[in-house]
VEXDREN-2710 file (C-alpha; in Angstrom, 1 decimal):
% VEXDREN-2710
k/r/px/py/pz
1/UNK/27.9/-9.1/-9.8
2/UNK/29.2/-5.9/-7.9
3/UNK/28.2/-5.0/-4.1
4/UNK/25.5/-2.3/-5.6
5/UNK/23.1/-5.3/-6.1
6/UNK/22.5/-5.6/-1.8
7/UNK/21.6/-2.0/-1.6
8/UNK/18.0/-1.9/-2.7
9/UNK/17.3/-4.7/-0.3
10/UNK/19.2/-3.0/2.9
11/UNK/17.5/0.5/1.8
12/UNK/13.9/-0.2/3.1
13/UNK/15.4/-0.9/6.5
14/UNK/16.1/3.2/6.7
15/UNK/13.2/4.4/3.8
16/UNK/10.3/2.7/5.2
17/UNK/10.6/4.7/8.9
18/UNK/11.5/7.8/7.1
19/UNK/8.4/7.5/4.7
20/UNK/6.0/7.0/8.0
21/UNK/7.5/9.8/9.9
22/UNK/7.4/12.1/6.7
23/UNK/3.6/10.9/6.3
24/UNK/3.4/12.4/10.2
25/UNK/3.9/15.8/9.0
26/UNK/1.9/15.6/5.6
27/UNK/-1.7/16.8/5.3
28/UNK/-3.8/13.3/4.3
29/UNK/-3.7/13.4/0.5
30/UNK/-0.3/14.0/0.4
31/UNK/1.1/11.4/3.2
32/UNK/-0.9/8.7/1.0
33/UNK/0.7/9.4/-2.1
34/UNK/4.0/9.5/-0.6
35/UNK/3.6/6.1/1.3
36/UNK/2.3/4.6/-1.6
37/UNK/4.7/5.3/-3.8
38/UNK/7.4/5.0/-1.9
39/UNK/6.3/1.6/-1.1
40/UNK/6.1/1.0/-5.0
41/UNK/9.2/2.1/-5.9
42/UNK/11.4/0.3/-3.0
43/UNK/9.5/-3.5/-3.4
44/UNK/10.2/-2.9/-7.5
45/UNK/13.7/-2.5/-6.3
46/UNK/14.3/-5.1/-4.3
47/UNK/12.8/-7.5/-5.8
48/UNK/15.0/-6.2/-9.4
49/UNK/18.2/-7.3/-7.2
50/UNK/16.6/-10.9/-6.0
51/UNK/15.9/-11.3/-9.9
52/UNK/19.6/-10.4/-10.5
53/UNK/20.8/-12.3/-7.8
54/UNK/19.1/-15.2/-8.8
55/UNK/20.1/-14.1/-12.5
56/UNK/23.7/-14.4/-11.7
57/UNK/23.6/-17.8/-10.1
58/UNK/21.7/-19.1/-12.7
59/UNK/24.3/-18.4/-15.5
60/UNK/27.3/-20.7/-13.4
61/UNK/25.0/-23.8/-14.4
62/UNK/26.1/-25.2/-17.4
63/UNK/23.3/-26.0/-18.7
64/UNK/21.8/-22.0/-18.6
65/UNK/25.5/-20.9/-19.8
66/UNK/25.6/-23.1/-22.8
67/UNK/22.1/-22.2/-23.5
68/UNK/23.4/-18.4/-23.4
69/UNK/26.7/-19.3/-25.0
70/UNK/28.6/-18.2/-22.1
71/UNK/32.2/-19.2/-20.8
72/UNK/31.8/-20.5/-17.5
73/UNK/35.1/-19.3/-16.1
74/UNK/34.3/-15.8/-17.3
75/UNK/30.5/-15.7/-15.4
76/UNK/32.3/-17.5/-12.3
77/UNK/34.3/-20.1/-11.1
78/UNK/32.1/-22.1/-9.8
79/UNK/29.1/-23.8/-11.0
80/UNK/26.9/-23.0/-7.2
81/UNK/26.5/-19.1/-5.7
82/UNK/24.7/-19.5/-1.8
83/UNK/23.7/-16.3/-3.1
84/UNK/22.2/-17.0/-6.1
85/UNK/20.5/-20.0/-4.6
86/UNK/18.7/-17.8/-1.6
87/UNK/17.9/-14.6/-3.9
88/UNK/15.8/-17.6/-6.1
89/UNK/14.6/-18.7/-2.8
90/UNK/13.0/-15.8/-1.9
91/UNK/12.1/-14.7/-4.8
92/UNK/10.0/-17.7/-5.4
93/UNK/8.4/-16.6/-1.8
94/UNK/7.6/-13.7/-3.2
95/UNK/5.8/-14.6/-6.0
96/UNK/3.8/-16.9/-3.8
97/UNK/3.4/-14.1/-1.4
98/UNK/1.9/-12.1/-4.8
99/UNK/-0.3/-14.4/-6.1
100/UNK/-2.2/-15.3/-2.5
101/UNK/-2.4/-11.5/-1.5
102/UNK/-3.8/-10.7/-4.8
103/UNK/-6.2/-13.4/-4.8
104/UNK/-7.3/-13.0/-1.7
105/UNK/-8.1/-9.7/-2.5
106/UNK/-10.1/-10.2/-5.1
107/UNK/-12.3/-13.2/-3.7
108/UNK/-13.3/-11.4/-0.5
109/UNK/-14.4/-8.7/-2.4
110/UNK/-16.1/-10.2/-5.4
111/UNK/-18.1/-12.2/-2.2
112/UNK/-18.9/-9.2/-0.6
113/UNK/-20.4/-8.0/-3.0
114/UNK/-22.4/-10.9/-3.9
115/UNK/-23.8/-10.8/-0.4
116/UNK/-24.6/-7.1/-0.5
117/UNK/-26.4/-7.6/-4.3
118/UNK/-28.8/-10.7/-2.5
119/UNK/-29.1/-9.3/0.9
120/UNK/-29.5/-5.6/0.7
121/UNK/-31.7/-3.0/-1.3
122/UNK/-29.8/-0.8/-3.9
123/UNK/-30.9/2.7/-4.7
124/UNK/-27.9/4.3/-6.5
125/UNK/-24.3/3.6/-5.1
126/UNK/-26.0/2.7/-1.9
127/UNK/-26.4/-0.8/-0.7
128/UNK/-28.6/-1.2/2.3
129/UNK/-28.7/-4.6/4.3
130/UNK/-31.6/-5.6/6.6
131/UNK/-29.0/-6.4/9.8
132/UNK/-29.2/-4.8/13.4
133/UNK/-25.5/-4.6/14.1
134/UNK/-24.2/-1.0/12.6
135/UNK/-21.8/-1.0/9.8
136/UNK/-20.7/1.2/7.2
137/UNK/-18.3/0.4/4.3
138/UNK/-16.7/1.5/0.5
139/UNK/-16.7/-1.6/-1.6
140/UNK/-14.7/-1.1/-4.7
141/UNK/-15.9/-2.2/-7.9
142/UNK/-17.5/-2.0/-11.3
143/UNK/-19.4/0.4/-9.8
144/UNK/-18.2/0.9/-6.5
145/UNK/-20.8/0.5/-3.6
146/UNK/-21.6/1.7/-0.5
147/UNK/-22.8/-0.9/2.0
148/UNK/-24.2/0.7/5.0
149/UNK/-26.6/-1.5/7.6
150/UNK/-30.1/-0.5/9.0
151/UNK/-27.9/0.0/12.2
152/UNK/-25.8/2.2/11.5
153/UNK/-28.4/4.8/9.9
154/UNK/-30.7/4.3/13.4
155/UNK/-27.1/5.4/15.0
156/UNK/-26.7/8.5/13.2
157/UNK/-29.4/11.5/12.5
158/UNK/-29.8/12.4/8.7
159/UNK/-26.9/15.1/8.8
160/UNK/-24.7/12.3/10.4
161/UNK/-25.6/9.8/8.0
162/UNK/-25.0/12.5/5.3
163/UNK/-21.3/13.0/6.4
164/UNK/-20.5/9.3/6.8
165/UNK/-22.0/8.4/3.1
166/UNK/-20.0/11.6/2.1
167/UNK/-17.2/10.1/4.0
168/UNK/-17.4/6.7/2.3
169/UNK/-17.9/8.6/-1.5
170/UNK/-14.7/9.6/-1.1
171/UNK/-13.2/6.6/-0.6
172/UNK/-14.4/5.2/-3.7
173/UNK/-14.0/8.5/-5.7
174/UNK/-10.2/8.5/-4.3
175/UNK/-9.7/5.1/-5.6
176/UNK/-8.2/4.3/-2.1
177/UNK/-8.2/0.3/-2.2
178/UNK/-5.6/0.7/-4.9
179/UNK/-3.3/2.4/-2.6
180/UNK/-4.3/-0.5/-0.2
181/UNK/-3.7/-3.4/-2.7
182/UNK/-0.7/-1.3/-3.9
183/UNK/1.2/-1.5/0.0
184/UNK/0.1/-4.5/0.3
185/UNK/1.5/-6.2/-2.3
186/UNK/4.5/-4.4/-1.9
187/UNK/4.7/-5.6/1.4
188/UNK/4.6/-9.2/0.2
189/UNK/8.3/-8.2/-2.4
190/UNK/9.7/-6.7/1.5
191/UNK/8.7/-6.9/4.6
192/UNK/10.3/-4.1/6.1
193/UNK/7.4/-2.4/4.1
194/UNK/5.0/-3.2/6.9
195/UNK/5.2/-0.7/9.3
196/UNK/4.2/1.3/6.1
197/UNK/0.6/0.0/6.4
198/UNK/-1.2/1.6/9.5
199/UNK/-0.1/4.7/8.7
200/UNK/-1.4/4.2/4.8
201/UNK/-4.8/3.3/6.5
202/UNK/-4.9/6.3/8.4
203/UNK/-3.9/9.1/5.9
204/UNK/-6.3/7.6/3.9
205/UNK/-9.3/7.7/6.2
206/UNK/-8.2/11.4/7.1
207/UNK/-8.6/11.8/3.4
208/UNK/-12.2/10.8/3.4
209/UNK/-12.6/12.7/6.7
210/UNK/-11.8/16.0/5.3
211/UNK/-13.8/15.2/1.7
212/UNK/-16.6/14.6/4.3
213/UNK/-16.1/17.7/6.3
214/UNK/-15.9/19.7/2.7
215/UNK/-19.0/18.4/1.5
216/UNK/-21.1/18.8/4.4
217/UNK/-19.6/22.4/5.6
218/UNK/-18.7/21.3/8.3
219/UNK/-16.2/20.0/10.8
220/UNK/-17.7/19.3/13.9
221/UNK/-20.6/17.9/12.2
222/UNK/-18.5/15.5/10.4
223/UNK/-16.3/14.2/13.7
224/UNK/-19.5/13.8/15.5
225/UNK/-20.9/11.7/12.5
226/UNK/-17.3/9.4/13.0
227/UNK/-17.1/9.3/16.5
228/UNK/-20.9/7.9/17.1
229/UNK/-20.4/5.4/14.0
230/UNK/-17.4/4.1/15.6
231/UNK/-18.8/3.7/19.2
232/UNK/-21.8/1.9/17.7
233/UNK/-19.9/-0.4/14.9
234/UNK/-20.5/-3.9/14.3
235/UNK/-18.0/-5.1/11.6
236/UNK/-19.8/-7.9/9.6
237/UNK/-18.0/-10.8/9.0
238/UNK/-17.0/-11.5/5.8
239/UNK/-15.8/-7.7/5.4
240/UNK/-13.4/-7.8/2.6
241/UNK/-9.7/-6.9/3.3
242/UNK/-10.1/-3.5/-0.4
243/UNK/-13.5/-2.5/2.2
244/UNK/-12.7/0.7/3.9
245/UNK/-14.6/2.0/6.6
246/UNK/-15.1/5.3/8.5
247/UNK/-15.4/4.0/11.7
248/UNK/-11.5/2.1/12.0
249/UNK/-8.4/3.6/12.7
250/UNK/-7.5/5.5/15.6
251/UNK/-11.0/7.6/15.6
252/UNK/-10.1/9.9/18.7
253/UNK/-6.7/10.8/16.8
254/UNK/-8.8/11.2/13.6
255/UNK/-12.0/13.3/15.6
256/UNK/-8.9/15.5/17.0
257/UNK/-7.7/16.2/13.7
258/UNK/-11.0/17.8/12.2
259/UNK/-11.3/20.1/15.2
260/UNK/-8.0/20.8/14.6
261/UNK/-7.1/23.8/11.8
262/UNK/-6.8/21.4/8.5
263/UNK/-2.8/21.1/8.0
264/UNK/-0.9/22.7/4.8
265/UNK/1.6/21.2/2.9
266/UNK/4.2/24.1/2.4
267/UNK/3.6/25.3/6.1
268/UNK/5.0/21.7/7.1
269/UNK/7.9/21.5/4.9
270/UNK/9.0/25.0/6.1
271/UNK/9.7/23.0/9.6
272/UNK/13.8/21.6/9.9
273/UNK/13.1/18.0/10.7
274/UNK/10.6/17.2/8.1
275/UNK/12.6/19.0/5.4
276/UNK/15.8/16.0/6.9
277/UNK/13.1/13.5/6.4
278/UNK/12.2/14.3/3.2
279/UNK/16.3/14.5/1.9
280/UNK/16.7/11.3/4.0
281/UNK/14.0/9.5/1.7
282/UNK/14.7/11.0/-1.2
283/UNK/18.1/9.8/-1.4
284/UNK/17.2/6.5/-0.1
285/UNK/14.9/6.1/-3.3
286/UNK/17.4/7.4/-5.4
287/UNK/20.3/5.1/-3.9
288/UNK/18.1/2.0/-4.6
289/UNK/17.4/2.4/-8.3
290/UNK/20.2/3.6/-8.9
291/UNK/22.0/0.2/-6.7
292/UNK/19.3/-1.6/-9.3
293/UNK/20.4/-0.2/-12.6
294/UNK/24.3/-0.6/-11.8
295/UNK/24.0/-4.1/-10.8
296/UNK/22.1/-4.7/-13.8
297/UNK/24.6/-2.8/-15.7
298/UNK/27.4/-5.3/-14.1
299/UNK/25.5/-8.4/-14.9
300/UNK/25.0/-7.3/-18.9
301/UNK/28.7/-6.9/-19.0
302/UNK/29.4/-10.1/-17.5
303/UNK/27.3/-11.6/-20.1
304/UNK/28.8/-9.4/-23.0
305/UNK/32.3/-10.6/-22.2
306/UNK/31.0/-14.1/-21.6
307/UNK/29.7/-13.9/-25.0
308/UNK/32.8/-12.6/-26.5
309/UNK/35.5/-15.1/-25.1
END
């Protein structure tokens, strides 16, 4: 196994801050695809070199070489690798990782929505609970719903409550929880990936804000409707993790921004440092897979002269 194999797991350590300060200078649709992706494509190539890693050790045991009719002294001298051993280490902790993020996903929101079908009164995509405390929320789904509380809409005057349903539309129209469940499970393969989070949140709730802002015509109607939803927010428990909501998230940041002149993406990349940010990422990405395929490449050869001696 060559050195190419530790470079997809030492990229994230420089990709992951360049993808959140590239996401800084993107308008919202665009930051959350980059993140996204970017997250994708590093935890699929780290967790490629832990597989290899582990791969390679595997094939000094007898047993896996005679299985694979390989000549031990050609796949390596000796029958243990420390490497091999922690890649299958922590790639067994990552498949753990996997399995509880995903399922957790799942079972807090097929019981949220449970509670919102025998609690609440449905009239369309709209889910209304009898509950005092204000709360607004996307819940994904087969249909996606919106759960809003009797709170929340005494918060908000009908235009408000027109751009914080429009808000919450978009969510589900965006498909955002998939870019959620997407981060977060690659966050669970590296967790360098982490900081990649917050800013995925936010890019995506400025992404609703300016769908809001779009349908309802208008800005300052929309960052009024956020800023009194947030100040009068009760999250219910039991909110799952795939819920999004338009009152989280930096609001004052988010409020400044739909005041603010809605950003362009080629005006942006016209600027010096995010064009850097964007060649520093790019070949970070590139470097990985192409650190993945290489070793992988190595490893097939190993086994191909194996095979032949």
């Amino acid at each position: 196994m060559n050195y190419a194999v530790w470079a997809p797991l030492l990229v994230p350590l420089l990709a992951a801050p360049a993808a959140r300060r590239l996401a800084d200078a993107l308008p919202p649709r665009a930051a959350a695809w980059l993140l996204a992706v970017s997250a994708t494509a590093l935890a699929a190539c780290s967790t490629a070199a832990l597989c290899l890693l582990a791969g390679a050790g595997a094939l000094r045991l007898p047993p896996v070489a005679a299985f694979g009719h390989l000549v031990l002294p050609v796949v390596g001298d000796q029958e243990t690798d420390p490497a091999g051993i922690v890649a299958a280490v922590l790639l067994a902790v990552v498949v753990a990782t996997l399995v509880r993020t995903s399922r957790r996903h799942l079972v807090l929101a097929a019981r949220a929505r449970r509670t919102a079908v025998r609690a609440g009164m449905a009239a369309g995509d709209l889910t209304v609970l009898q509950d005092p405390g204000a709360d607004a929320y996307a819940l994904p789904g087969r249909p996606g719903r919106i759960v809003v509380t009797t709170g929340m809409l005494r918060a908000l005057d009908p235009a408000e409550r027109e751009a914080l349903l429009a808000h919450e539309r978009a969510h589900l129209a965006g498909r955002h929880h998939l870019f959620l469940a997407v981060v977060a499970l690659a966050c669970a393969c590296h967790p360098a990936l982490r900081i990649l989070r917050d800013p995925l949140s936010y890019a995506l709730e400025r992404w609703a804000d300016e769908a809001a802002a779009a349908v309802v015509g208008d800005r300052r109607l929309a960052a009024r409707a956020i800023g009194r939803a947030a100040l009068a927010a009760r999250p219910l428990p039991g909110r799952p993790h795939a819920a999004l909501s338009a009152a989280t998230g930096p609001v004052p940041r988010r409020v400044a921004a739909l005041l603010a002149l809605p950003p362009t993406t080629p005006h942006l990349l016209r600027a010096r440092a995010p064009r850097a940010i964007a060649a520093v990422l790019a070949t970070c990405l590139a470097l990985s897979a192409a650190s993945a395929l290489d070793a992988a490449s190595d490893l097939h050869g190993t086994i191909e002269t194996a095979q032949g001696e």
